[in-house]
N, C-alpha and C positions, 0 to 999 in steps of 0.2 A: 535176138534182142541185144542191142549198143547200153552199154552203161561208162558211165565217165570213170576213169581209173582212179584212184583217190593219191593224194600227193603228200608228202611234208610230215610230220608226228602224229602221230593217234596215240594220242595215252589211252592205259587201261585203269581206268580208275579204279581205286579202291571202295570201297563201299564202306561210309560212316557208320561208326557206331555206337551208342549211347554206353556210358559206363554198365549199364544193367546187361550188355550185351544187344541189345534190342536195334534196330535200323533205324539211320539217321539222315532222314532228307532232305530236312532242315537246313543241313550242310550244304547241299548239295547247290544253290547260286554261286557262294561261295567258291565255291570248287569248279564250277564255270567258270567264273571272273579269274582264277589264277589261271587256269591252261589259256581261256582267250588272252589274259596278257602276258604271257609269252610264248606267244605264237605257236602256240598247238593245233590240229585242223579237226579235231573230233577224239570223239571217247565212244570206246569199245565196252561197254555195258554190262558189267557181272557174270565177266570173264574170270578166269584163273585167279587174277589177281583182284577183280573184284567177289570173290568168294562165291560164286553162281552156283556151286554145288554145293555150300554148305548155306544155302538161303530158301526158305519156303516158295512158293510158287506166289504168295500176297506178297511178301518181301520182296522179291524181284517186281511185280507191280510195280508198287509204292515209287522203288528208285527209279525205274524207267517211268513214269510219271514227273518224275522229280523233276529228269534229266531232260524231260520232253519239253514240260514246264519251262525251259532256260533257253532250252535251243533250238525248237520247233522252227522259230519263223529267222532262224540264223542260214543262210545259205551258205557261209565260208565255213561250218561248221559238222562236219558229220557224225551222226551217231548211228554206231552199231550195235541192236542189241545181241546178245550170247545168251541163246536157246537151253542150251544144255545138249545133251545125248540121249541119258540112257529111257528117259519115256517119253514117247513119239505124243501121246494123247496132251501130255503139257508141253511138247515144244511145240505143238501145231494151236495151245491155246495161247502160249504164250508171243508166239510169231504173229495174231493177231488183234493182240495187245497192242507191241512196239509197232503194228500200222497205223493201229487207231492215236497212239499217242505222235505221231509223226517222227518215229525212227527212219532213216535214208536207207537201211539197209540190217538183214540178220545173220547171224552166222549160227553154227549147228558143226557139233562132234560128234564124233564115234562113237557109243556106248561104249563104257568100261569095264561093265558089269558080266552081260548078257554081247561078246564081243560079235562081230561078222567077221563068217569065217572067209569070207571073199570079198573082194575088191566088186561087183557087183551088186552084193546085199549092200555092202553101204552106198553107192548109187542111188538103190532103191529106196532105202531111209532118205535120203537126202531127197529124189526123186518128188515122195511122201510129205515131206515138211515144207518143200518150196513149191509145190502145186497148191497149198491151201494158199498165197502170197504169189501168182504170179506174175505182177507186174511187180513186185518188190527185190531189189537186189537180193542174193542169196549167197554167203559164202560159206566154204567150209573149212573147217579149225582145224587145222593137223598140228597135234601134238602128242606125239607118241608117247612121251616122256611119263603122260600121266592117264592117257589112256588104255597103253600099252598094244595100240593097233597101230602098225606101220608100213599099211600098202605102200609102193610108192605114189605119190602124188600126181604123176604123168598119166599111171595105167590109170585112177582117179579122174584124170581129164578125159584120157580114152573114151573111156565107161559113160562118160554125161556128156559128152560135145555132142550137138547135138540133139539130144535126149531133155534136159531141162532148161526150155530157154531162161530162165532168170537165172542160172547158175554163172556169177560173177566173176568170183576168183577165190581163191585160198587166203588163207591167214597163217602162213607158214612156223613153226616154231618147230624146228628140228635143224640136223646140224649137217644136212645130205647137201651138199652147195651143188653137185652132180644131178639131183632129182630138180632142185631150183630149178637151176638154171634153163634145165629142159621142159619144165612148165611152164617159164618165161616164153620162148620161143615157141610154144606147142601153139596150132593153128595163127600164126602170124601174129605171134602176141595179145590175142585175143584177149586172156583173162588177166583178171587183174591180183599180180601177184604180193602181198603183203607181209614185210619181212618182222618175223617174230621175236628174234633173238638181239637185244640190245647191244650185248658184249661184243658183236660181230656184226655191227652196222655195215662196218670200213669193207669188208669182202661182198656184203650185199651190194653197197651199193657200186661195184667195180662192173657187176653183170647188169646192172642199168636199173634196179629197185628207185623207185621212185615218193612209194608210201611204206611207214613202217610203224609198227605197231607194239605198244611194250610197256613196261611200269615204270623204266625209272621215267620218262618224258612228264608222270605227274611231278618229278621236286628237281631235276637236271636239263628243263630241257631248253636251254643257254649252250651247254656244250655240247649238245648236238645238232643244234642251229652251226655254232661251226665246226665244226667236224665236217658240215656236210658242207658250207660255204669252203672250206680248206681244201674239200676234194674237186667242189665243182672249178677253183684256182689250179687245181695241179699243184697244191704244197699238201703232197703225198708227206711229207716228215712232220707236218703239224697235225695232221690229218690220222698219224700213225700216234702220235704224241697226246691226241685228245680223244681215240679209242684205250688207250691204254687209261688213262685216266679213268674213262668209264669201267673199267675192266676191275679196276682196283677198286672203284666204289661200290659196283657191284659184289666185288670181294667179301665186304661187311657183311652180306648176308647168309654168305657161311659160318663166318665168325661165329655174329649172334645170334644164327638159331633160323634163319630161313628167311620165308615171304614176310612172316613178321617184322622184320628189320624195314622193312619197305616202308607201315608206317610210321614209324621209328622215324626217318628222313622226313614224314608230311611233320611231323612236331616241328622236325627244324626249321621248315621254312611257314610255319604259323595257320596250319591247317590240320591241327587236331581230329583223328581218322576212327580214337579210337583206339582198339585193339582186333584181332584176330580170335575167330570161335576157333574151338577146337575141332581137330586137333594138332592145327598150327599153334606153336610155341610163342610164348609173346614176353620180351625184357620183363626184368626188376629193373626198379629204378638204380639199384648200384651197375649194372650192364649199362641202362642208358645213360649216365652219365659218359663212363667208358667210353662207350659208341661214340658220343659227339665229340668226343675229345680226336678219337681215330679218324671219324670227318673229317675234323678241322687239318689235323695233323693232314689230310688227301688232298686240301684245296676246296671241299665242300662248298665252304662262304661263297668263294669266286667262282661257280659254276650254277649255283639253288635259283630255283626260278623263284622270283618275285611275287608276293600281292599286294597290290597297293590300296 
């Protein structure tokens, strides 16, 4: 089975939330209208950074409705929803949820909990989750960082080529540019590889990444429009000069405390997200002030994507 490879930013939205804590998807046109105007190609659906793990099974509903709601009948537009991992009985209800609402495509991680001990048993989970959805793209999340399962991604392709035809491509977020690379190339380019890590666009895109996936693309994604336009010129020194930039911005969420900081930046550019459940750490307002002042001081203004 041919699936079209996907191209250009995928933001990973964050997931809105009412002061009370509670889900917000009311927000959620809104939050279309900003990644559509500038030029984002889709949103990756209560993923990491849209809190998929710290969300009830109705909750991830609700937003993938939302989101369905806005972009179903958009073809420049993709959305992937983020199954989860660690219970096969909700990501196999939940995968056919995002068909019924007109999601383009799902992805699915490792369990974290209850890990596989082999590069085979996760095949088989995966195997399991994209048979219920077989003509639906399928990909798989590596992210070791917070799974803490790090087959390589190749013997992963090994394992399913073959084996599950809707099996798409990865959704890469780890720092192996060695393991990339060679899942790029694996079966003639076959699948479709998606680069995870924002901070390190510039070496993605050196080995021919084409689609990439990530959080800051919901409040930056102006400088990464060129970054990629400076690489596809050969002005490798602008190109080096506007990853670094991202590097430093992203910096800020060491500073203040983590993925929180994240929407800490939707305030600045006039899409109130919210805060973070716990047990992400979320600003006082004497931090956020701080913070936007550190922004500014980075160039923020001149990089924040727009809503008009």
């Amino acid at each position: 089975m041919n699936h079209n490879h996907l191209t250009g930013l995928i933001a990973a939205p964050f997931t809105p939330m009412n002061p009370d804590g509670s889900v917000k998807p009311s927000l959620i046109p809104a939050y279309y209208r900003l990644l559509k105007q500038n030029g984002v190609k889709g949103a990756f659906v209560c993923g990491s950074t849209g809190e998929g793990a710290s969300l009830t099974m109705s909750e991830r509903k609700m937003i993938a409705e939302a989101w369905g709601a806005c972009a179903a009948n958009d073809d420049e537009f993709a959305l992937i929803m983020f199954l989860g991992g660690n219970c096969l009985a909700e990501s196999k209800e939940l995968v056919l949820h995002a068909q019924a609402n007109q999601f383009n495509a799902v992805s699915f991680t490792s369990p974290s909990y209850f890990k596989p001990s082999s590069v085979s048993l996760l095949a088989a989970m995966c195997e399991e989750v994209a048979g219920v959805v077989p003509d639906m793209p399928f990909y798989y999340y590596h992210i070791p960082v917070l799974t803490g399962v790090g087959f390589t991604m190749k013997s992963l392709l090994e394992t399913v080529h073959g084996r599950i035809p809707n099996f798409t491509g990865i959704k890469y977020t780890h720092e192996d540019f060695m393991d990339f690379s060679s899942c790029i190339h694996f079966a003639d380019g076959q699948y479709d590889m998606l680069w995870g890590r924002d901070e390190s666009m510039l070496p993605s895109l050196s080995l021919g990444v084409k689609g990439v996936v990530g959080s800051t693309y919901n409040y930056i994604a102006p400088l990464y429009h060129q970054l990629m336009a400076a690489f596809d010129n050969n002005d490798l020194a602008e190109a080096r000069r506007l990853q670094q930039v991202s590097i430093d911005l992203i910096g800020l969420l060491g500073k203040y405390g983590g993925m929180g900081t994240g929407k800490a930046y939707m305030k600045l550019v006039g899409l109130d997200c919210g805060e973070f459940r716990l047990p992400v750490s979320n600003m006082s307002e004497t931090q956020f002030a701080a913070f936007e002042q550190d922004a500014k001081k980075l160039g923020f203004d001149q990089y924040a994507s727009k809503l008009n």
